[in-house]
N, C-alpha and C positions, 0 to 999 in steps of 0.2 A: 875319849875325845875331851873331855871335861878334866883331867887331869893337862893334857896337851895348853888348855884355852890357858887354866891357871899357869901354867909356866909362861904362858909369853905376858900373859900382865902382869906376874911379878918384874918380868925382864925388863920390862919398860916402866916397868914403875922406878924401878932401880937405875935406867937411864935417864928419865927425866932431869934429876936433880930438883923438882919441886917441890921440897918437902914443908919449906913455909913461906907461903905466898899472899900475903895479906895488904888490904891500904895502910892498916896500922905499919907496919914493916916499909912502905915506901915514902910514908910519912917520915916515920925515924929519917931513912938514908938522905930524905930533905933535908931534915931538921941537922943533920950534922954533913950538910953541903955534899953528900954524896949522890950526887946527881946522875950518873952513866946509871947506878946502880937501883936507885927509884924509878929511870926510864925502861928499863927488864924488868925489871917487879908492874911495873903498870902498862909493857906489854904482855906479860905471863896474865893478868889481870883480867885485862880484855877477852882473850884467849879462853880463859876457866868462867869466866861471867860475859857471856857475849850480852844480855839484857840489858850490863850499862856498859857499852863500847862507847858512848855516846862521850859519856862523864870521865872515863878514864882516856878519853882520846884528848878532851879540853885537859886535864891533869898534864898529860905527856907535852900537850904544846905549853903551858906555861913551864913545865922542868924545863925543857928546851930554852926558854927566851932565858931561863938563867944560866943556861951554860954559854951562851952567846951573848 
C-alpha cells in the first residue's frame, strides 16, 4: 500500500508543474510587465498558503487594474 501511495504523489507531483512558486517570482513577472503570469503565480499562491488569501487576493486585484 505504501509503495502504491508513493507512486501517485510522485505522479502528481510531476503533473502539477509547480515547481517554483514564490512572491519573490511574481514580483519579478511584475517587475518586467508580465502580468497573466504574476496573476498564476499569486493564484498558485493563495492555493499553497491559504493563511494570506487575504494579501495575495489585494495583490491579484491591483496586477488586474494594470492589465486594464
Amino acid at each position: 500500500m505504501d509503495k502504491l501511495d508513493t507512486e501517485n504523489k510522485a505522479k502528481r507531483s510531476s503533473e502539477d508543474g509547480d515547481i517554483l512558486v514564490t512572491e519573490t517570482l511574481a514580483k519579478v513577472y511584475l517587475d518586467q510587465m508580465l502580468y497573466h503570469k504574476a496573476l498564476d503565480t499569486y493564484k498558485k499562491l493563495m492555493l499553497k498558503f491559504p493563511e494570506k488569501s487575504v494579501y495575495f487576493a489585494a495583490q491579484i486585484t491591483e496586477t488586474e487594474k494594470k492589465i486594464n
